[in-house]
Backbone as JSON Lines, residues from 0, in Angstrom:
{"i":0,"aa":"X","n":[-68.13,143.47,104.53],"ca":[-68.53,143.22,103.14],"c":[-68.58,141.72,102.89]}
{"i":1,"aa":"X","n":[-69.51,141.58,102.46],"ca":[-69.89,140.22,102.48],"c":[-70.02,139.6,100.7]}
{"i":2,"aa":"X","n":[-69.95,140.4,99.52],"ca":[-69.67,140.63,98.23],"c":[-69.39,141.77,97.85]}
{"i":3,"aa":"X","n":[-68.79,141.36,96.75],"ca":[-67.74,142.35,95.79],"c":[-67.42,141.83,94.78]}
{"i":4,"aa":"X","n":[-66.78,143.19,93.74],"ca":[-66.33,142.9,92.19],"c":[-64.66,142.68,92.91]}
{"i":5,"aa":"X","n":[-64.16,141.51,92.3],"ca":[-62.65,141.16,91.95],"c":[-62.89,142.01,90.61]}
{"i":6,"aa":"X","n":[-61.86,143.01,90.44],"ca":[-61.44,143.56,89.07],"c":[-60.68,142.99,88.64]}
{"i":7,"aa":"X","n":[-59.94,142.21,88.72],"ca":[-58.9,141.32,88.22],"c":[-59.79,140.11,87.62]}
{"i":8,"aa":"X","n":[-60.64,139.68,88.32],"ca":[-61.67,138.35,87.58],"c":[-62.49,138.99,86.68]}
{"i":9,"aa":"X","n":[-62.96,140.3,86.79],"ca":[-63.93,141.29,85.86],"c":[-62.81,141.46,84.55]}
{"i":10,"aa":"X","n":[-61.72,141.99,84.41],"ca":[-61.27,142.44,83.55],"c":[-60.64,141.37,82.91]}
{"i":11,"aa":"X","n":[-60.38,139.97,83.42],"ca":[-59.83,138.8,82.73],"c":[-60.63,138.61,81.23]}
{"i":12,"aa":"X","n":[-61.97,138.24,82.51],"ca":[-63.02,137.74,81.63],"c":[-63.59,138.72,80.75]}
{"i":13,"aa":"X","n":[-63.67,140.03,80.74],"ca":[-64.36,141.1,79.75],"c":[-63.17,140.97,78.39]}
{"i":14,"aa":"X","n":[-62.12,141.22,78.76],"ca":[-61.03,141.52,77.68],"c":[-60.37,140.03,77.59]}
{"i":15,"aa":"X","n":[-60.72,138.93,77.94],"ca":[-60.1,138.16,77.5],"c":[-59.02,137.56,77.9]}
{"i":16,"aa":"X","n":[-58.27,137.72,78.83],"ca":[-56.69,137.74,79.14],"c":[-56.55,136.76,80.32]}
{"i":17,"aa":"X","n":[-55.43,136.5,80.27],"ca":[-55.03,135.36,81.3],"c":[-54.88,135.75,82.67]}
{"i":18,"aa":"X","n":[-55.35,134.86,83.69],"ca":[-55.12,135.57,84.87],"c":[-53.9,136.14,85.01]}
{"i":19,"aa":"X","n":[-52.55,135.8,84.7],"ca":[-51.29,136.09,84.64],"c":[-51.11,137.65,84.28]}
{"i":20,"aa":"X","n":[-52.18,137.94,83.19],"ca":[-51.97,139.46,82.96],"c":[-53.13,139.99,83.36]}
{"i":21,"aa":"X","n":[-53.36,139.62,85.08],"ca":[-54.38,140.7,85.13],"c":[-53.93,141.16,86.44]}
{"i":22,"aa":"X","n":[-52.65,141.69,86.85],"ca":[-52.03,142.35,88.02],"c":[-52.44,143.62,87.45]}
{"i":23,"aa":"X","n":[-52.2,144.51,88.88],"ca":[-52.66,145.84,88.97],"c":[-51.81,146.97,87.93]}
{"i":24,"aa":"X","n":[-50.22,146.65,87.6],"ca":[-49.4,147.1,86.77],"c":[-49.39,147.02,84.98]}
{"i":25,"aa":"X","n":[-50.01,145.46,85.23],"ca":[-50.06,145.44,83.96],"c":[-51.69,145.59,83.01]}
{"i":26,"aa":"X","n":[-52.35,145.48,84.43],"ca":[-53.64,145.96,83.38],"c":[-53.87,147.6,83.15]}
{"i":27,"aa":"X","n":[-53.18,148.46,83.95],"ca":[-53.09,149.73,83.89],"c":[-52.0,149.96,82.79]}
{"i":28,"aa":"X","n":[-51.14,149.29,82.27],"ca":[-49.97,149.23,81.02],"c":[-51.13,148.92,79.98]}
{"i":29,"aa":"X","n":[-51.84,147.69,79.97],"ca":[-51.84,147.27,78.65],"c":[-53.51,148.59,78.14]}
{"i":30,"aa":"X","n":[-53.79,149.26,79.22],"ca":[-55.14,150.08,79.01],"c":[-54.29,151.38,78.7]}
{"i":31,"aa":"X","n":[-52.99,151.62,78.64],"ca":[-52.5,152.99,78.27],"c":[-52.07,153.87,79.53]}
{"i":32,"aa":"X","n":[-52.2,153.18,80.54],"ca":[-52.45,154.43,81.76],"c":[-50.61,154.44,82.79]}
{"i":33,"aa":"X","n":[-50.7,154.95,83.07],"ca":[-49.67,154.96,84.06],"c":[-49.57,154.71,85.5]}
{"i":34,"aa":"X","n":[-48.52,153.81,86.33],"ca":[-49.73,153.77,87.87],"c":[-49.36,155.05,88.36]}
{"i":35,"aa":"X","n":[-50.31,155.78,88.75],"ca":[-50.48,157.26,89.55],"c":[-50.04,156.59,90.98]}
{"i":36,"aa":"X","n":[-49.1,157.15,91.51],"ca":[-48.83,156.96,93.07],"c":[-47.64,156.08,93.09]}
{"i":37,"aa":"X","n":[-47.83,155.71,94.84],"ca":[-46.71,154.88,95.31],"c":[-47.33,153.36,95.97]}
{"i":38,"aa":"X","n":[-46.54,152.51,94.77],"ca":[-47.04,150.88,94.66],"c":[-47.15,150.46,96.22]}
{"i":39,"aa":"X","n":[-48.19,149.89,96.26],"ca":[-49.01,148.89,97.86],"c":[-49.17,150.33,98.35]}
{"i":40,"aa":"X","n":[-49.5,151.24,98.42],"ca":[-49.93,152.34,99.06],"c":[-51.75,151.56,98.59]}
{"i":41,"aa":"X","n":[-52.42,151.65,99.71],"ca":[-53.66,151.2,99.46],"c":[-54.69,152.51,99.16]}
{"i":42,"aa":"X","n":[-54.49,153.91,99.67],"ca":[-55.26,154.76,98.84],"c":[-54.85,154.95,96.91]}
{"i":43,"aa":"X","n":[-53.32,154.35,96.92],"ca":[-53.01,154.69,95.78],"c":[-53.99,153.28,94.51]}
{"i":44,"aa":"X","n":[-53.51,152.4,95.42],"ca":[-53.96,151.21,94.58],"c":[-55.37,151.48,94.13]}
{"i":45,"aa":"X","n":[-56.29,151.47,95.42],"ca":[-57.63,151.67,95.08],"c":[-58.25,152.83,94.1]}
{"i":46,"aa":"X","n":[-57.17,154.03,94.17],"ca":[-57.14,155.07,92.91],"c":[-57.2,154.67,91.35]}
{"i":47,"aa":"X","n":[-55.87,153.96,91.79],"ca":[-55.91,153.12,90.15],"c":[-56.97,152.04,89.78]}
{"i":48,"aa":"X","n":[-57.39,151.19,90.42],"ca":[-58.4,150.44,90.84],"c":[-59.57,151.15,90.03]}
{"i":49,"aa":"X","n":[-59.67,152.04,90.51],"ca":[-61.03,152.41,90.18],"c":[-60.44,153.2,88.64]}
{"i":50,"aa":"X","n":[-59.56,153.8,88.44],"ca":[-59.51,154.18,86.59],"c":[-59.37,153.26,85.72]}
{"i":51,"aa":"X","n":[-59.39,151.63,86.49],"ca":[-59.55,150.65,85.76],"c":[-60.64,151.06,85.55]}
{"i":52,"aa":"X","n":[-61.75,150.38,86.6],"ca":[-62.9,149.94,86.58],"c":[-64.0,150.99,85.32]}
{"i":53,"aa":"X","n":[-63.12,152.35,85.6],"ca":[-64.22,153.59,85.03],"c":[-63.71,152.97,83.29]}
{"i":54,"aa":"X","n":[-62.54,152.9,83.35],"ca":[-61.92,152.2,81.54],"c":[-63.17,151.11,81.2]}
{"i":55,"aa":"X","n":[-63.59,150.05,82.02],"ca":[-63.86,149.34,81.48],"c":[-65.36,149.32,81.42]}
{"i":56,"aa":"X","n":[-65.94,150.06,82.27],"ca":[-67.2,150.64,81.92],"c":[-67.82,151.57,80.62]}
{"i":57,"aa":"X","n":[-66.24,152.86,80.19],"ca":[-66.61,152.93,79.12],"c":[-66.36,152.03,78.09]}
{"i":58,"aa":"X","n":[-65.5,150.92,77.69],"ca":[-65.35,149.95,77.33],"c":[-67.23,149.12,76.96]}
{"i":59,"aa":"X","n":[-67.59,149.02,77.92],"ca":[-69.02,148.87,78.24],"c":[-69.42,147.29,78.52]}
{"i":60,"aa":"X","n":[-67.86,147.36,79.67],"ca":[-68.55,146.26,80.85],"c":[-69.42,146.71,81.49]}
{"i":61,"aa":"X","n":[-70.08,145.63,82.21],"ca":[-70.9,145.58,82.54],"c":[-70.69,145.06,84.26]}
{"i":62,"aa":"X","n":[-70.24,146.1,85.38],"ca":[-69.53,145.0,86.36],"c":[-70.42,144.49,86.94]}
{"i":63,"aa":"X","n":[-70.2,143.24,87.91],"ca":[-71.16,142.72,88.78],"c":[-70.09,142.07,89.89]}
{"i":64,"aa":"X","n":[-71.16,141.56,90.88],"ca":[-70.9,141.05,91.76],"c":[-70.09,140.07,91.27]}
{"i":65,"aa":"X","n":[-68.67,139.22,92.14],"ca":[-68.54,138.16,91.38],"c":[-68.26,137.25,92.25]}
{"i":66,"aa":"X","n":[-67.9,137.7,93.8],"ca":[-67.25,136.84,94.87],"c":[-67.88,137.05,96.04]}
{"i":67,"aa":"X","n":[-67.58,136.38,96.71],"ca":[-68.7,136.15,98.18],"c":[-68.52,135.65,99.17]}
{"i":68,"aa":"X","n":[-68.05,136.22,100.44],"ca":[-68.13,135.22,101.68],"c":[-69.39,134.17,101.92]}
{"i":69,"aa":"X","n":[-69.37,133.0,101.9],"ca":[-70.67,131.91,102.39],"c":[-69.66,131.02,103.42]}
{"i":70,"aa":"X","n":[-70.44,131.57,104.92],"ca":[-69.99,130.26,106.14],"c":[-68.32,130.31,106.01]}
{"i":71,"aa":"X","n":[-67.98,131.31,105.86],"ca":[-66.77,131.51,106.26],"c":[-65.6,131.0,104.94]}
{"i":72,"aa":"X","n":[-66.45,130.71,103.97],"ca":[-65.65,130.79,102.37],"c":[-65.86,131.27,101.32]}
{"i":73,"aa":"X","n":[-64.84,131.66,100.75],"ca":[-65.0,132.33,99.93],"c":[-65.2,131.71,98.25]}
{"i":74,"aa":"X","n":[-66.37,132.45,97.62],"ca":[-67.44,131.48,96.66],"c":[-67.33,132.8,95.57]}
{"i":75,"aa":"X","n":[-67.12,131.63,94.01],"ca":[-66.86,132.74,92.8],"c":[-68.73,132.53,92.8]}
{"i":76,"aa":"X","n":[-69.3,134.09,92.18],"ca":[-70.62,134.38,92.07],"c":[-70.63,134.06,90.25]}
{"i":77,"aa":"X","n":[-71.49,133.31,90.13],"ca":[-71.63,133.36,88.86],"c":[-73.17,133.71,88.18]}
{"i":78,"aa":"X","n":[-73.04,134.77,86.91],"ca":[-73.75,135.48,86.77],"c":[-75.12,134.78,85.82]}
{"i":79,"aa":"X","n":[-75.73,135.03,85.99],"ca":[-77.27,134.13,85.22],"c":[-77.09,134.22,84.02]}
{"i":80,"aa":"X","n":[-76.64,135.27,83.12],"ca":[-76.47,135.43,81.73],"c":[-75.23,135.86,81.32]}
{"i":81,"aa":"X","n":[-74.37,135.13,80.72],"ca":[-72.76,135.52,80.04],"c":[-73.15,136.92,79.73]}
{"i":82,"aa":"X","n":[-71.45,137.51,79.87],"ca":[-71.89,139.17,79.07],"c":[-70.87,138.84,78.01]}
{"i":83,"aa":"X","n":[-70.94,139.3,77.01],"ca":[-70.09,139.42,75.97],"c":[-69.09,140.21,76.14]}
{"i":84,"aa":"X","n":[-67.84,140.19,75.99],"ca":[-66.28,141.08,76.54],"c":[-66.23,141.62,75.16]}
{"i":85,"aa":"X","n":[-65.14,142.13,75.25],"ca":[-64.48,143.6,74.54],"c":[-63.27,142.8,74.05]}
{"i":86,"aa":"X","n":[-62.73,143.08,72.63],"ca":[-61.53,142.38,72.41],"c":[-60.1,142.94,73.28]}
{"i":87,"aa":"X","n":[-59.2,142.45,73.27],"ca":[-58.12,142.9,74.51],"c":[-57.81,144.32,74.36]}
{"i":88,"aa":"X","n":[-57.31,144.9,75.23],"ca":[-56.71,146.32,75.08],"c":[-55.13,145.92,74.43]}
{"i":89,"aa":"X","n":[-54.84,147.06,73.42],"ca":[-53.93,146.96,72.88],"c":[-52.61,148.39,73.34]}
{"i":90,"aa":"X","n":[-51.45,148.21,73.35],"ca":[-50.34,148.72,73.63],"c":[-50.82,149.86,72.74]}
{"i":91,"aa":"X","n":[-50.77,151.37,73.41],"ca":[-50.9,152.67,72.54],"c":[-49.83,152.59,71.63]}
{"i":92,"aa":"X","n":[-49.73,152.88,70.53],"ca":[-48.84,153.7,69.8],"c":[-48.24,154.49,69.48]}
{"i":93,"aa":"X","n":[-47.25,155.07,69.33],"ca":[-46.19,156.11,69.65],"c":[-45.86,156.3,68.01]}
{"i":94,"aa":"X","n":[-46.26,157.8,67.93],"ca":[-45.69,158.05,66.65],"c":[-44.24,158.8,67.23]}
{"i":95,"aa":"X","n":[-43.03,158.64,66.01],"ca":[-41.68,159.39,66.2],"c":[-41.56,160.81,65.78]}
């Protein structure tokens, strides 16, 4: 693979948020979800991975390419036209 979506650079920039909160735990917290599985398990990760990605599609990102091997480095892809993001996901609410 020579490009790919970083979901962590996709979901910064759609919702706004600091790279700091865009680990795999906490963007699955702050979207409501729970992590399904057992953490660094890589079928598990990529599970969750992707109920990001499906969140933020209905959200109605828009994903794209964003990163790229060139000559043996690795290059952020930047997209021809800004997309407009989604305001942040907010902590569900719990009624008592």
């Amino acid at each position: 693979a020579k490009k790919w979506i970083n979901i962590r650079k996709s979901y910064g920039n759609f919702y706004k948020v600091p790279r700091n909160q865009t680990k795999l735990t906490i963007m699955l917290e702050q979207l409501g979800m729970n992590y399904d599985g057992r953490p660094h398990s890589g079928l598990d990760d990529s599970k969750n991975i992707a109920r990001i990605a499906i969140r933020m599609l209905q959200d109605g990102c828009e994903l794209r390419v964003n990163e790229q091997m060139h000559a043996g480095q690795l290059m952020t892809v930047s997209s021809a036209a800004p997309l407009e993001g989604a305001p942040a996901p907010q902590m569900p609410r719990y009624r008592n």
